[in-house]
Each structure stands twice: as structure tokens, then as C-alpha cells.
PAGUDO-385591 format. One line per 4 residues: number of its first residue (from 1); their letters; for each residue y, z, x of C-alpha. Coordinates in nm, 4 decimals. Each point is the difference from the previous one (the first is absolute). Layout:
<pts>
NUM	A	Y:Z:X  ...
</pts>
This chain:
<pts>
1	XXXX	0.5963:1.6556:0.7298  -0.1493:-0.0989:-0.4035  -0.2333:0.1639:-0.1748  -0.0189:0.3812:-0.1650
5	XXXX	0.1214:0.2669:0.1794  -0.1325:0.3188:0.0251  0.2619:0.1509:-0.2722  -0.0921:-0.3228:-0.2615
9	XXXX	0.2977:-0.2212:0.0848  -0.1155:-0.3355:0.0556  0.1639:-0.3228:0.2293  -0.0999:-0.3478:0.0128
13	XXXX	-0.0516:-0.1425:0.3739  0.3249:-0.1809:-0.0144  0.1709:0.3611:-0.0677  0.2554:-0.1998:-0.2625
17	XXXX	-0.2254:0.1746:-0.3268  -0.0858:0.3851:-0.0466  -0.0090:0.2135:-0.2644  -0.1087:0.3691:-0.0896
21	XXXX	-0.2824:-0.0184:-0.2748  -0.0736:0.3336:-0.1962  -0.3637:-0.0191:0.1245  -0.2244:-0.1877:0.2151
25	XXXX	-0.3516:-0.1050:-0.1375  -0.2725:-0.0875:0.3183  -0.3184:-0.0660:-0.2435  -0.3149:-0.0929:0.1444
29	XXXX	-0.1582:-0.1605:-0.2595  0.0308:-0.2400:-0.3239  -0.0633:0.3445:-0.2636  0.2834:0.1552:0.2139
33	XXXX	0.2424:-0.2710:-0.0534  -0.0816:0.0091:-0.3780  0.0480:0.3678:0.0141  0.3205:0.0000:0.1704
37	XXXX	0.1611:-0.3073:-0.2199  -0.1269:0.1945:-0.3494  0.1671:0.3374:0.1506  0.3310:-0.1862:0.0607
41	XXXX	0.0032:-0.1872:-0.3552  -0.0207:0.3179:-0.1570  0.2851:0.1272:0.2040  0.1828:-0.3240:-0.0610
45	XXXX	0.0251:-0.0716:0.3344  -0.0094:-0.3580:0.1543  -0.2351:-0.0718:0.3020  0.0154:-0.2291:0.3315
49	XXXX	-0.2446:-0.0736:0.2450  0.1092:-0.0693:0.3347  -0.2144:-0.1275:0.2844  0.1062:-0.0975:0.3715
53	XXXX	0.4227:0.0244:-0.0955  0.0216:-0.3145:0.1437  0.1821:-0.1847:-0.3082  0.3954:-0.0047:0.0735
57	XXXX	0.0527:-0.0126:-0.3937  0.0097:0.3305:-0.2040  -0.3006:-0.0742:-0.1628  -0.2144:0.3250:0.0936
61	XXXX	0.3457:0.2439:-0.0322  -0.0738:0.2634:-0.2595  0.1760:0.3501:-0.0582  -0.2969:0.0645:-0.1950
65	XXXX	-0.3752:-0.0162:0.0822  -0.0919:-0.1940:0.3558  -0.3449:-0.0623:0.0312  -0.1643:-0.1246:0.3540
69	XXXX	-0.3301:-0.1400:-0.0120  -0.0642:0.0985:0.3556  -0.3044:0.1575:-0.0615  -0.1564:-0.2761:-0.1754
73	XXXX	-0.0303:-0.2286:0.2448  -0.3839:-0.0500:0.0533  -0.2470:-0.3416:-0.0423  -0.1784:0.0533:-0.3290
77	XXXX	-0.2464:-0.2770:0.0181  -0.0249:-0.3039:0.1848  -0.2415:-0.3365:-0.1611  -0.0880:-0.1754:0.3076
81	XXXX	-0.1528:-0.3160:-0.2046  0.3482:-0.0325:-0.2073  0.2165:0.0952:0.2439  0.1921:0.2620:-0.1758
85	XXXX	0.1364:0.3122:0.0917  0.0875:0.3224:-0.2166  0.2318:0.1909:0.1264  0.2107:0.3420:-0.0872
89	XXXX	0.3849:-0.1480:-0.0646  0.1009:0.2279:0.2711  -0.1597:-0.1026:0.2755  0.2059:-0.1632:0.2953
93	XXXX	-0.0321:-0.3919:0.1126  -0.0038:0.1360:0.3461  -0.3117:0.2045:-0.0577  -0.1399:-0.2460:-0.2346
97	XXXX	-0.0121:-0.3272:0.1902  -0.2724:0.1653:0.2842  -0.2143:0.1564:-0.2443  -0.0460:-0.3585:-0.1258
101	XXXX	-0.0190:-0.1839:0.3345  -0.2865:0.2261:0.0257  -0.1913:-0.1363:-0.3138  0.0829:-0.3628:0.1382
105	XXXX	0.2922:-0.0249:-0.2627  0.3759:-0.0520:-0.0004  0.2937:-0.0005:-0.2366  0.1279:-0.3930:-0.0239
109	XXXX	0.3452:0.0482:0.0431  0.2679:0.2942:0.1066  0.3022:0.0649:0.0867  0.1834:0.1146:0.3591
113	XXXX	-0.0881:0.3309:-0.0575  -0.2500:0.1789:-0.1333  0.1358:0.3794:-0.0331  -0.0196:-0.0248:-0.3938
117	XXXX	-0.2357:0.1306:-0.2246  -0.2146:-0.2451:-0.1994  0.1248:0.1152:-0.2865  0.3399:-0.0526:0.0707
121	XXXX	-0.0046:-0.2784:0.1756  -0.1635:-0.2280:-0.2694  0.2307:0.1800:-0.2580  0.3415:-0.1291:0.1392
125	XXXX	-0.1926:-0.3712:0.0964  0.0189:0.0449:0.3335  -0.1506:-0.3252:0.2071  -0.0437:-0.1974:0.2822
129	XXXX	0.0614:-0.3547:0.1027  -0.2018:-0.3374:-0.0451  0.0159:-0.2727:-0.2420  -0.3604:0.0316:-0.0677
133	XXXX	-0.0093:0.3455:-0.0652  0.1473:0.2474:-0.2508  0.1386:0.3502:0.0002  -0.2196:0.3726:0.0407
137	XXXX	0.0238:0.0442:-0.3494  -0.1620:-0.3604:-0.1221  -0.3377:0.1585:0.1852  -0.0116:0.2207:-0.2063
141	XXXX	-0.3053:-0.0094:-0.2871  -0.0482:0.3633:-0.0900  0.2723:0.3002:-0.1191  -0.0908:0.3459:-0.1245
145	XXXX	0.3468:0.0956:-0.1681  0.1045:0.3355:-0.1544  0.2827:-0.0944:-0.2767  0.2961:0.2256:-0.1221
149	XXXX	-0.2457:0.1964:-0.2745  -0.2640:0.0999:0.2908  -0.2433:-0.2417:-0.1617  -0.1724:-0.2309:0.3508
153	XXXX	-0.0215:-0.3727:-0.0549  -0.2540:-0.2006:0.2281  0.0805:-0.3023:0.0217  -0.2007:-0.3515:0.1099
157	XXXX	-0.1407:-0.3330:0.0107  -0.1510:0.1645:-0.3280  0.1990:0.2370:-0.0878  0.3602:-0.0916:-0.1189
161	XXXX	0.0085:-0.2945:0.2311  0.3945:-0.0470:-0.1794  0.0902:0.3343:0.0921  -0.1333:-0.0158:0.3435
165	XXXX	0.2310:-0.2706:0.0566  0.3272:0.1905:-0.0912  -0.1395:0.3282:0.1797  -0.0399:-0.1589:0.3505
169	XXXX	0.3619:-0.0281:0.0517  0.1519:0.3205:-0.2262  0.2758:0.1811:0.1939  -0.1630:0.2850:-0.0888
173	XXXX	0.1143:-0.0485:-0.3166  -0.3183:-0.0316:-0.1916  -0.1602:0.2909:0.1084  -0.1780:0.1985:0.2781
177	XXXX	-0.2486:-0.2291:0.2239  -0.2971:0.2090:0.1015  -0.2155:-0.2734:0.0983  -0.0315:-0.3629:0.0958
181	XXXX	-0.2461:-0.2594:0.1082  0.1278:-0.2689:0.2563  -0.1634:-0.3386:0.0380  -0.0604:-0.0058:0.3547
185	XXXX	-0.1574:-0.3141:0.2309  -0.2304:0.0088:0.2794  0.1575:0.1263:0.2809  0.2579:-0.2239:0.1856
189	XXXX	0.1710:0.0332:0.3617  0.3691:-0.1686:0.0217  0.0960:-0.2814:0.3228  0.3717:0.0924:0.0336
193	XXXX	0.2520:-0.1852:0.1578  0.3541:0.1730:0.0506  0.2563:-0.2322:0.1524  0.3993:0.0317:0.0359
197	XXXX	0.1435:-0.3584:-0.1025  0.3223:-0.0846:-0.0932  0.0953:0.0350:-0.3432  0.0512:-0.3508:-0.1152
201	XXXX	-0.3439:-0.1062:0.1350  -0.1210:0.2457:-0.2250  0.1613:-0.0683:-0.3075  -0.0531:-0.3375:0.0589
205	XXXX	-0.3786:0.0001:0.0212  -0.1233:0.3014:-0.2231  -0.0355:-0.1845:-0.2966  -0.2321:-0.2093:0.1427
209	XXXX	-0.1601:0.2650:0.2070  -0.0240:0.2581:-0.3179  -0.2220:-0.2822:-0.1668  -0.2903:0.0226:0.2563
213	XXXX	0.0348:0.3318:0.1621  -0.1888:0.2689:-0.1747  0.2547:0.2947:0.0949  0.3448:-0.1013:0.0900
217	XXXX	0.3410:0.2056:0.0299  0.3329:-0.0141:0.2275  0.2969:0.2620:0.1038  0.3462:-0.1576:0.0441
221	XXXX	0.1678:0.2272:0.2675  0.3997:0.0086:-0.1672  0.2706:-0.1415:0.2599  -0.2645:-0.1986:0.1546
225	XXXX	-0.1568:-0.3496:0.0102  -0.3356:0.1368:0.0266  -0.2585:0.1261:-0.2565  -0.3988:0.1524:0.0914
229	XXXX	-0.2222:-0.2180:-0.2040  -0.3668:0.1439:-0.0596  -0.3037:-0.1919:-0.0464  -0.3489:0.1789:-0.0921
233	XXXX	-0.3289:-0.2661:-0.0574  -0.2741:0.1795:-0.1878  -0.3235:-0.0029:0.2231  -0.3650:0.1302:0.0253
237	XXXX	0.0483:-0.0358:0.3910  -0.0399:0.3107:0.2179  0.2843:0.0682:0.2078  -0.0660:-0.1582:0.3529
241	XXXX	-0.2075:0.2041:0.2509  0.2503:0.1302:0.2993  -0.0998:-0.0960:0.3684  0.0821:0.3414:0.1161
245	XXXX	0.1451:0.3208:-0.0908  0.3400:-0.0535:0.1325  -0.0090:-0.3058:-0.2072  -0.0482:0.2178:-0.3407
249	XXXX	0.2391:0.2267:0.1206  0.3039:-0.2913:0.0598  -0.1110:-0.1232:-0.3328  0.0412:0.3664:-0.1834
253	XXXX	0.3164:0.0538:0.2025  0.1510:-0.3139:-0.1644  -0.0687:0.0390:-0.3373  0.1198:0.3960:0.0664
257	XXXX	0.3111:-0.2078:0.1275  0.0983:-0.1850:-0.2606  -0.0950:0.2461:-0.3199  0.0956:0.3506:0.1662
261	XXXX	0.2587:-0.0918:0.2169  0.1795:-0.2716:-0.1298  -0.0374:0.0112:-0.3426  -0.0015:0.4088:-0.0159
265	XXXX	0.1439:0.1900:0.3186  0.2464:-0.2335:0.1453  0.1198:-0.1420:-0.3728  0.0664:0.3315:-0.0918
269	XXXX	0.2188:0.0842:0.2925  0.2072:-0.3179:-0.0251  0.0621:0.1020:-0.3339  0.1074:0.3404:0.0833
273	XXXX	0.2527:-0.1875:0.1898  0.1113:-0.2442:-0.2050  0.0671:0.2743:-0.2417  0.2385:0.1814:0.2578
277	XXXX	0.1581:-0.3685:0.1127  -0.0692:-0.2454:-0.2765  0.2128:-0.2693:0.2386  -0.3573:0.0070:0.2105
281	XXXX	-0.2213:-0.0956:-0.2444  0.0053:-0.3453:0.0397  -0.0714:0.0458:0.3664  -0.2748:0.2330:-0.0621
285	XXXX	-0.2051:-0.1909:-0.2687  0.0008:-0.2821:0.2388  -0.1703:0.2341:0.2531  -0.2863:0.1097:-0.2306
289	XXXX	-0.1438:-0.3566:0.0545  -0.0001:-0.2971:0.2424  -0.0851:-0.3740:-0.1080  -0.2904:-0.1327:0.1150
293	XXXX	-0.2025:0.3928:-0.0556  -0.3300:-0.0455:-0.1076  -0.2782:0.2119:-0.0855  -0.3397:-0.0891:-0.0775
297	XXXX	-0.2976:0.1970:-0.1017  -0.3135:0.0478:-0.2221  -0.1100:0.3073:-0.1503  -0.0406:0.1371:-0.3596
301	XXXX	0.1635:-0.1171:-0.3154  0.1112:0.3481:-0.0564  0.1594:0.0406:0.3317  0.1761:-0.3485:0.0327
305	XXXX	0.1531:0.0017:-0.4304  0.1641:0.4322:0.0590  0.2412:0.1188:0.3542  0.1300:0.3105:0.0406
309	XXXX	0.3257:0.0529:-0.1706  0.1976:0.2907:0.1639  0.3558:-0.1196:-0.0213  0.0973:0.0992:-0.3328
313	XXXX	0.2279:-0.2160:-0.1628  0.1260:-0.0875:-0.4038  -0.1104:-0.2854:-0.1286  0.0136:-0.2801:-0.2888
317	XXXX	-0.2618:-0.2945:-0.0651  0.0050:-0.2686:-0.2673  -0.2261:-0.2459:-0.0598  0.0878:-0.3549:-0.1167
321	XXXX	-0.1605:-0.3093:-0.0796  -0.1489:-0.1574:0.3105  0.1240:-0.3772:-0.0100  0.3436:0.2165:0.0287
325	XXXX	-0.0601:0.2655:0.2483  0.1280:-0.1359:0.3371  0.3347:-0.1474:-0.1938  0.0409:0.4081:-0.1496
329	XXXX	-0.0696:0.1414:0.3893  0.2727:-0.3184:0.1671  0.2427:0.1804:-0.2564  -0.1004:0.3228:0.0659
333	XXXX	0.0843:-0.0745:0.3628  0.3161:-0.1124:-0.0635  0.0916:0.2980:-0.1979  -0.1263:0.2468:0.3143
337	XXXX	0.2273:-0.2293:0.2632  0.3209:0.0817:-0.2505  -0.1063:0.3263:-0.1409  0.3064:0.1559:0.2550
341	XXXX	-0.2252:0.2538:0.1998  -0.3405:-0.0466:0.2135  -0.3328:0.0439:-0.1314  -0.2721:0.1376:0.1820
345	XXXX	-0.3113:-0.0852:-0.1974  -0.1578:-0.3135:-0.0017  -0.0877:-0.1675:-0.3476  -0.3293:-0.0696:-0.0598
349	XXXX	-0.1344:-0.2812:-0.1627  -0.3764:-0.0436:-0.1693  -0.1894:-0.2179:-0.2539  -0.2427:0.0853:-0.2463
353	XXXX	-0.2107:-0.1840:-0.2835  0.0570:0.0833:-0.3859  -0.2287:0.2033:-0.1961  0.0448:0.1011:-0.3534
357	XXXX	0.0780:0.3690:-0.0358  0.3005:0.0633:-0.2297  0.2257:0.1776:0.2104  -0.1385:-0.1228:0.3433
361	XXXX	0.3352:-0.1677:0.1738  -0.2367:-0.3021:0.0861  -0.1124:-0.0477:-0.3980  -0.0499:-0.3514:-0.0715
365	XXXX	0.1178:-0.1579:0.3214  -0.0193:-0.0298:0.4020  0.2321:0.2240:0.0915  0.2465:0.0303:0.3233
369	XXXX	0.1164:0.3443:0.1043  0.3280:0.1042:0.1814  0.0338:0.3288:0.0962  0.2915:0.1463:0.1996
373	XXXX	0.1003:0.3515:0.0969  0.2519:0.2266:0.2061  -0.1059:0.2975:0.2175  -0.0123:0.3344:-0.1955
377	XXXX	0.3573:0.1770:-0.0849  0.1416:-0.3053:0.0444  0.2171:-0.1544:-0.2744  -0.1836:-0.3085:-0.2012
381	XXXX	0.1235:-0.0730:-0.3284  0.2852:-0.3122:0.0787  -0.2971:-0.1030:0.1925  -0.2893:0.0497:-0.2400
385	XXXX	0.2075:-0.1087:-0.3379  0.1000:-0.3452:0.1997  -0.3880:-0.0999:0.0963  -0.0679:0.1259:-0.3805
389	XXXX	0.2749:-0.2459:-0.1505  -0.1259:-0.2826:0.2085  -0.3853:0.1064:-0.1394  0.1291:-0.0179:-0.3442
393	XXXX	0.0895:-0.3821:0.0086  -0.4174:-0.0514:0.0176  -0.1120:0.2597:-0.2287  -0.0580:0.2210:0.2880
397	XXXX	-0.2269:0.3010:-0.0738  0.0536:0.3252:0.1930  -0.2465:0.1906:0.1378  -0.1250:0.3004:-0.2342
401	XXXX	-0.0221:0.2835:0.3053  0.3353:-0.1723:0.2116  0.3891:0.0384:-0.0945  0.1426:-0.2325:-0.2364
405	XXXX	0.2763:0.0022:-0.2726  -0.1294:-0.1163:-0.2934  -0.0781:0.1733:-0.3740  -0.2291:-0.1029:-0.2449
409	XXXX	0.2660:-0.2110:-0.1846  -0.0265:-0.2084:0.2980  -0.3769:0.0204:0.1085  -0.1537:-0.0762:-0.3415
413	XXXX	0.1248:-0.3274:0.0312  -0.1665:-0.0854:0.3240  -0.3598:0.0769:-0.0387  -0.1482:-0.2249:-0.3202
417	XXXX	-0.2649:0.2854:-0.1188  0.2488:0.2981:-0.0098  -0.0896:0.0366:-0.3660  -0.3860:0.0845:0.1334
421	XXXX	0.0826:0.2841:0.2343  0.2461:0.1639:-0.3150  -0.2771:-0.0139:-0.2322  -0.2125:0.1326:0.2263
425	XXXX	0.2250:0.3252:0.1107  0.0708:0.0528:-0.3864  -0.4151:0.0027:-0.0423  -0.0702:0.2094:0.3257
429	XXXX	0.3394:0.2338:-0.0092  0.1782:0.0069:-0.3004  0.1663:0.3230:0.0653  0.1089:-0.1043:0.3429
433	XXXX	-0.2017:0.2451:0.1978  0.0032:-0.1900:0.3025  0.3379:-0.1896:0.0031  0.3164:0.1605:0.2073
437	XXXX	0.3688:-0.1012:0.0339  -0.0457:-0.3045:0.2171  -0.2721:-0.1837:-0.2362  0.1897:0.1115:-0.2938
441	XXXX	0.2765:-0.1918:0.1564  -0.2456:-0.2621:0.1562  -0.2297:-0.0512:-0.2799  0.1774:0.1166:-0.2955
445	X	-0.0460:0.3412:-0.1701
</pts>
């Protein structure tokens, strides 16, 4: 499920966005993409670039020209001394993060998965969690950009530092990505420590916790008192030599445990359930953890920030100011408890540190980030629209690539530098080569 099919129809992974483009364009290399954008402005056609379909938005639908950078997905260069990385946009975070644990370098941050394309996943300011850290995009010091006339823009420290700014977060928007450098640091490995607690001891202490933890997040399991609160301490410390074999083997088995079993095999089939009985599903989420679980191991960054995520599900996250985040998610809580039907999901909660990209949903401020979702085919919308009203009393911010309600009439009023990012589109695409339905309706057409 997601991607392009062999007759040209394309699906995101959720399967809730498809369309049927007039052509497909697979280039494999910047003068292609410059080719391919000049043919379709003299055909008047519009252009979108998808990469891993893993946005829940319609921002890569097109009945017109879909372009996947699939094929440009290699390491261009790599400057051990600066610690910088150039990349092809297309290239995946999955196959990306071992290629640099090999050079002895690491991305800082990233999210709980890492299926997306580079490309896309900077465009739609996709991030992890910790205070002292920022989203994928604000590592960003380098763009190669083709704009809506064909004409490539490279951008950098020295080279349109302004622009560079607006063009790490752009929705696609601004143009066609072909390349990026990432600010990387030496590499890292993650202590985690997973432990089922109940729900009140967590809300009570994160605050506190977020300020000295370097990676922190939680899941609140709905219709129960109980919520998985995850830990990670950055370290340079090896993981611990095992006394035996047996001994690596228990300690492989667990961790298989808890991410492929729990989180993946079993999750899915209570939700398969739930869907057929929804009266179970309080029950059932109360079986997909125990209090007092714990889990505790050391390996790489890369491994402990991304799981596996083969559930597929329909989400929304916003982001609000920090000092207000747990009063939002106590709300939030409230709202699931009287919603009138079950839900499955647990809502996730994460922190992250401001930076100053127009359009990035942590501009200008620490940043809290609630996301809840639904299992796939499943209805969501009294659900989604309630957590989005409550999100709207802090000037919540919606996720670019997740589900959310809101126009432009509404967003422009929540991110300070809006006027940047218009000016910038108007310089880069003034025809609106790039721009579909859902960012005409997002961003304004």
C-alpha cells in the first residue's frame, strides 16, 4: 500500500490520498529536473514532487505531473572537518543515518520514523523531541533549488542566507529540492529507558523532567490510567559487553518484544478488533501495556530516535507553546473520555526547542506537540476537529504533512513571518508551477 503503481496512480501510506497524474517524471539528475519542469511550463502544466507518501495532508496530490525523486537518492559529498553532508533530496533517512554512522557522524535530532525522504521530510518540518534541540529542517545549511521558470538556485551560508531560511521548511511550495546539506555531529549512541507509569505521575513530573533530559516523549493509552514515558540520554558510551550469547540473545528478544510485537504485530490485531467490537477497546488498550514495564538499552542514536511503524493509522499533530502543553493534552484527555466511542491510538506527546524558520511550527518558541490518531478507515473528524478547537485557544500550529482543518485565513495569523515565505513563493513561482489544491487552500493561491 502508497506509492506509484505500475499503471501511474499513486497512494500515500495512510491510503486516505491518491490521485491519477497525466504522467510520472523519475529523473535522475538536477539537468533532468530542469528539463522536465521547463517541458511542463510550456505545456502549462503544474508539477508535484512526492517522496515517501507518508504526509496524511493532500499536499503531494496532483492530476497533473508527479515527480518521485527516487532515483536521486545518493551522498554527493561528505566534509569530514565541517561536519556537513550533501545529499540528493531523495534519499531516505533510513538509508541515510548508516552511511553516516560510518563516517563517525549523525543527524542531531529525528523523528519516530525515518521512512521519509530528506527532502520531504525537512519540507513539511518534520522533528523530533528535546528542549535543547530543534527540528530536521533547522540542520539544514545548504539547498540546491529548481524554481517554477527551470532556473536552479543554490542556496547558503553565502549564498542567499534569507532565502535559505524560507526554503528549509517550503511545502513544496517553493520549488523542486534536488539537494541539501545537513549539519550533522559526531556520532552519538542513545541510553533509553522505556517504562509504563501511571499517567498522573507522568504529567506531573515531565515538565521538570523535559528540562534536563536530552530526548523525552510519552503515549497516553485512552480509557486508561497509564501512559509509556520514554527517556533517551545522549552518550559516547559503547553499549555494555554481554557475558554470554544467550545473554545478547534475551536482550535482542526484548527489544524485538516491545517494538515488533507490541507496538506493531499485537497493536495491530487489537485494533482489527476493536474495529469489529469498538465496546473492547478499552479492554484491549489496557492489554498493550502493563505498569511497572520497563525497557532499557544502549545502542545508536539512529536506532533508539525511529521504530517500525506498521499499523497504519490517520493522524493530526499541533504544536503549541510549551509553558501550555500539558494543560492542552489534560483537555485533550478529557475530550477522548467524552468523545462517545473508544479510541484505539494512544496520543503522543513530545517537546522541541524553537528555531527561526518562517513556516517551521516551532518558529520563535519551545514548542509542545500533541498528536492523536484513529486506525485507518476509521471515522476521525468529531474527533480530530475537537483536539483542533482545543489547539486553537494557544495558537496551536498544525503539522504541515498531518490532517488538520485550517485555511490560510486562519494560518497566516499564527506564524509571525508568513509575509517571508509569500514573498518568497511569488520570487521562486510566480506562475504557481508547484502549488496544488490543498496549498492553494493552505497557503493561499
Amino acid at each position: 500500500m502508497g506509492g506509484i503503481r505500475p499503471d501511474g496512480a499513486w497512494r500515500n501510506w495512510a491510503g486516505n490520498q491518491s490521485s491519477t497524474p497525466v504522467r510520472v517524471e523519475r529523473p535522475r539528475s538536477e539537468a533532468e529536473v530542469v528539463a522536465l519542469v521547463k517541458v511542463a511550463a510550456a505545456e502549462g502544466r503544474r508539477v508535484k514532487v512526492v517522496g515517501a507518501g507518508h504526509s496524511f495532508t493532500a499536499i503531494a496530490r496532483t492530476d497533473e505531473v508527479l515527480v518521485t525523486l527516487d532515483e536521486m537518492g545518493a551522498v554527493v559529498g561528505i566534509d569530514q572537518e565541517k561536519g556537513q553532508v550533501r545529499v540528493e533530496a531523495g534519499i531516505r533517512l533510513f538509508n541515510l543515518n548508516p552511511l553516516l554512522h560510518a563516517v563517525d557522524l549523525a543527524m542531531p535530532n529525528l523523528g519516530d520514523i525515518a521512512y521519509q525522504s530528506v527532502g520531504g521530510a525537512i519540507s513539511t518540518s518534520t522533528h523530533g523531541t528535546g528542549l535543547g534541540f530543534s527540528s530536521i529542517a533547522a540542520g539544514v545549511v545548504g539547498i540546491r533549488l529548481v524554481a517554477g521558470d527551470g532556473t536552479v538556485n543554490v542556496l547558503g551560508p553565502d549564498d542567499d542566507p534569507d532565502l535559505l531560511e524560507v526554503t528549509r521548511v517550503g511545502l513544496g511550495a517553493l520549488g523542486i529540492i534536488t539537494e541539501v546539506t545537513l549539519q550533522c555531529v559526531p556520532a552519538f549512541n542513545l541510553y533509553a529507558l522505556e517504562e509504563v507509569l501511571s499517567v498522573d505521575e507522568v504529567l506531573d513530573s515531565f515538565d521538570e523532567l523535559a528540562a534536563t533530559t536530552d530526548h523525552i516523549e510519552f503515549f497516553w493509552m485512552p480509557h486508561t490510567g497509564l501512559a509509556m514515558r520514554k527517556r533517551n540520554t545522549r552518550t559516547t558510551d559503547a553499549p555494555p559487553p554481554s557475558k554470554s550469547r544467550r545473554q545478547a540473545l534475551r536482550r535482542r528478544w526484548k527489544r524485538f518484544k516491545n517494538k515488533e510485537i507490541m507496538e506493531n504485530a499485537a497493536f495491530g490485531t487489537f485494533n482489527h478488533i476493536g474495529k469489529m467490537v469498538p465496546s473492547l477497546i478499552p479492554s484491549l488498550n489496557g492489554l498493550v501495556a502493563s505498569e511497572g514495564d520497563r525497557a532499557e538499552y544502549l545502542t545508536t542514536s539512529y536506532e533508539v530516535f525511529a521504530s517500525p511503524r506498521r499499523v497504519r493509522f490517520y493522524e493530526m499533530e499541533y504544536g503549541v507553546p510549551a509553558e501550555c502543553g500539558i494543560e492542552a493534552l489534560r483537555r485533550v484527555m478529557d475530550l477522548v473520555e467524552n468523545l462517545g466511542r473508544p479510541i484505539s491510538f494512544p496520543v503522543e506527546y513530545r517537546v522541541l526547542g524553537p528555531d527561526q524558520i518562517p513556516l517551521s511550527t516551532s518558529f520563535g518558541r519551545p514548542t509542545a506537540y500533541i498528536a492523536v490518531h484513529v486506525f485507518r478507515r476509521t471515522p476521525y473528524e468529531d474527533y480530530f476537529r475537537g483536539v483542533e478547537a482545543i489547539m486553537d485557544d494557544y495558537g496551536g500550529r498544525p503539522h504541515w504533512g498531518k490532517l488538520h482543518f485550517h485555511s490560510s485565513s486562519v494560518l497566516c495569523d499564527r506564524y509571525p513571518q508568513w509575509y517571508r515565505f509569500q514573498a518568497a513563493r511569488k520570487l521562486l513561482d510566480p506562475a504557481g508551477r508547484f502549488t496544488n489544491d490543498y496549498l492553494d487552500w493552505a497557503l493561499g493561491s
